[in-house]
Every structure is written in C-alpha cells, then in structure tokens.
C-alpha positions in Angstrom: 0.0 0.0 0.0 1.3 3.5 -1.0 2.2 5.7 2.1 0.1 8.4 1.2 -3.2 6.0 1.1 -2.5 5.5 4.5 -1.9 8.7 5.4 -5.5 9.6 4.1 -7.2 6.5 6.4 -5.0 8.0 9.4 -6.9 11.3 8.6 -10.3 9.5 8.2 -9.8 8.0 11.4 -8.6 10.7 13.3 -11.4 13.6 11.7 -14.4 11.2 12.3 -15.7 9.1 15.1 -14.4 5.8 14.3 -12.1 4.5 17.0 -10.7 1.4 14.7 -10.6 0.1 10.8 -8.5 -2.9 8.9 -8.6 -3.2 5.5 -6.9 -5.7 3.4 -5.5 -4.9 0.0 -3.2 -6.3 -2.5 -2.0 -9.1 0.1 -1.6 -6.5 3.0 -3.2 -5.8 5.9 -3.3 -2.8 7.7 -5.1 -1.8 11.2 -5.5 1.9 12.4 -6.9 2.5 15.7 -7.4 5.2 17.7 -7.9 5.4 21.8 -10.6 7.6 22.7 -9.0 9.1 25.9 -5.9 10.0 24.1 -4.5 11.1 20.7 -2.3 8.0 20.7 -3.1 6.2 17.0 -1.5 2.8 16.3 -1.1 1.6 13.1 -0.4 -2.0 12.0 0.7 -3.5 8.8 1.4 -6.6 7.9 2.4 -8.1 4.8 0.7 -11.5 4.2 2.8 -13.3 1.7 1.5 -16.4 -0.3 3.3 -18.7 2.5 1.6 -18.6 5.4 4.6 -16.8 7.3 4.0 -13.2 8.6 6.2 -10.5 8.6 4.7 -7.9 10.8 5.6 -4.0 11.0 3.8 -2.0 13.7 4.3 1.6 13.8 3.2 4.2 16.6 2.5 7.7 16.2 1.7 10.0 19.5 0.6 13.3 19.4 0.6 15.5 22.0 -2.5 16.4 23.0 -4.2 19.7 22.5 -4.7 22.0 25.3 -8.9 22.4 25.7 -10.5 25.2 26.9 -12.9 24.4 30.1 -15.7 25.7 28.5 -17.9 22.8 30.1 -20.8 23.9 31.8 -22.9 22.0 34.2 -26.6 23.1 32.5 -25.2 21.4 28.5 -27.2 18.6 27.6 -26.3 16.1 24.9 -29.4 14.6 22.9 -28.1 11.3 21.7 -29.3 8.6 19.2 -31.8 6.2 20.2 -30.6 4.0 17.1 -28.2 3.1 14.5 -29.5 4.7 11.3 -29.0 7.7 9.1 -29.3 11.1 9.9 -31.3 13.8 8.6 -31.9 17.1 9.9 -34.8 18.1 8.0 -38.5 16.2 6.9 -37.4 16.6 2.8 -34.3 17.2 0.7 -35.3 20.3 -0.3 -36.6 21.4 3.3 -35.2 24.0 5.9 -34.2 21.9 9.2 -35.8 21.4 11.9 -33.3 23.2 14.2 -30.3 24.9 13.6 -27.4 26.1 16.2 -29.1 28.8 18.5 -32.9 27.9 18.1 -34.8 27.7 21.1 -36.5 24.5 21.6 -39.1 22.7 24.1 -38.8 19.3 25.7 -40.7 16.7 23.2 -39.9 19.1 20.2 -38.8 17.2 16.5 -35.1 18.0 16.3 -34.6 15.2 13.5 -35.3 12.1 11.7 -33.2 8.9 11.4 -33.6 6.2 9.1 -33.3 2.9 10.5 -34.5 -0.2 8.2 -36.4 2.2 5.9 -38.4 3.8 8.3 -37.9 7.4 9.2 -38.2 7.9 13.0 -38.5 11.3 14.4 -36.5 11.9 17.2 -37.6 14.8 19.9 -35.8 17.0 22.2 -35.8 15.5 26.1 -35.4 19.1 27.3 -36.0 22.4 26.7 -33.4 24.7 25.9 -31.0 26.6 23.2 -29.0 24.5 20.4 -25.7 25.1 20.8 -23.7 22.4 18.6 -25.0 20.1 16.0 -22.9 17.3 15.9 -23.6 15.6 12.9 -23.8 16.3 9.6 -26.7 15.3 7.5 -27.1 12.1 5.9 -24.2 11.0 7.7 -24.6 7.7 9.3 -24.9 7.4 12.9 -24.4 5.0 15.9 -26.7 3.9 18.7 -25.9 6.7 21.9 -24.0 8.8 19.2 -24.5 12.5 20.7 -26.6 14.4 17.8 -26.6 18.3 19.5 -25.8 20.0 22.6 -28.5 21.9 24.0 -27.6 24.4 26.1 -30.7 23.9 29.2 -33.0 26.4 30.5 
C-alpha cells in the first residue's frame, strides 16, 4: 500500500468518530486504531505473503495532545441517538431543518429524523433549551448513543 493511502485512512480516522478500521488490500493488511481518551493512533501493517509466514511491521504515532478550553458547563445537555440509522436534519431534501445552532426548543420538540430499516423515525428533544452544537452532519450515518446536539438547558 502506497504511504500516502495510508496517510489519508489516518486522517479519516482521526477527523471522524471511528475509533478502529483494517482493511486488506493487494496481500496487506493494515489496522488503524485510535484510543478515545488519548491522541495516541496505532497503526499496523502486515504483509501476508502467499506462505503462510508473517512479517509484521507496527508503527506508533503519539501526538501530543491539545490544550482544551474548560468551557464545560454544568446546564449542556447532549441529545443522543436512540438508534443506528442515518441522519437527517430536516423532513425533505429540499426542506429548511428542523433546528439549527441557536434555536430555542421545548422538551418533546422534533429536532430530527433517522432512518433505520427504511423507516424514518423522528427523534424529539428530552429538554428544553437553546442549540448550541449540532454534531452531525446530515445524511451521515450514525451509531446507537452517538450525541446528535448539545443543547444548552433552560
């Protein structure tokens, strides 16, 4: 595998919320995970001739970690997925969405829709309060407990 194809799977893994992928191509393997606590990224890759001998290669990569603001406040709320599905932030293609970073909301209000198995399920707010992140981008699959938005309560 060409250096700069892994490079590009580092980045995918690092940019989105996938903690480990393998792939195996042209008779090599290779393994990048990621630990969520830290920015430590392992990646593995091993060569798998025709014999069934292995000659294994790991490399390790640390980055130091970035310095975070404390802007943590005890009255955020995360609204997370109830399922694995896709997610959609408005009723149609070609509709405005249902809530956008700063609207105002109510406990029980739609904030989006997720497909799971061909059925669209609306998803509601369980409190009341601003939007202050979305977290996901639309269409973009999502995973059971993902977080969706941070609502700021009120």
């Amino acid at each position: 595998m060409k250096i700069g194809f892994i490079k590009q799977l580092i980045e995918i893994v690092e940019e989105s919320k996938i903690y480990e992928i393998e792939i195996t191509r042209f008779g090599t393997r290779i393994r990048i995970s990621k630990n969520p606590g830290s920015k430590l990224k392992e990646v593995e890759v091993v060569n798998l001739p025709e014999t069934r001998e292995k000659s294994e290669k790991s490399v390790k990569i640390e980055e130091k970690p970035t310095p975070k603001k404390k802007t943590k406040e005890d009255n955020l709320h995360t609204i997370n997925s109830p399922m694995v599905g896709t997610f959609y932030r408005a009723p149609a293609p070609d509709a405005s969405p249902y809530v956008e970073e700063g609207d105002r909301i109510k406990k029980g209000e739609v904030v989006c829709i997720i497909e799971a198995m061909k059925i669209m399920n609306e998803i509601e707010s369980d409190v009341s309060g601003e939007i202050v992140e979305v977290l996901v981008t639309n269409e973009e699959p999502v995973e059971y407990n993902q977080g969706l938005f941070v609502v700021k309560k009120s």
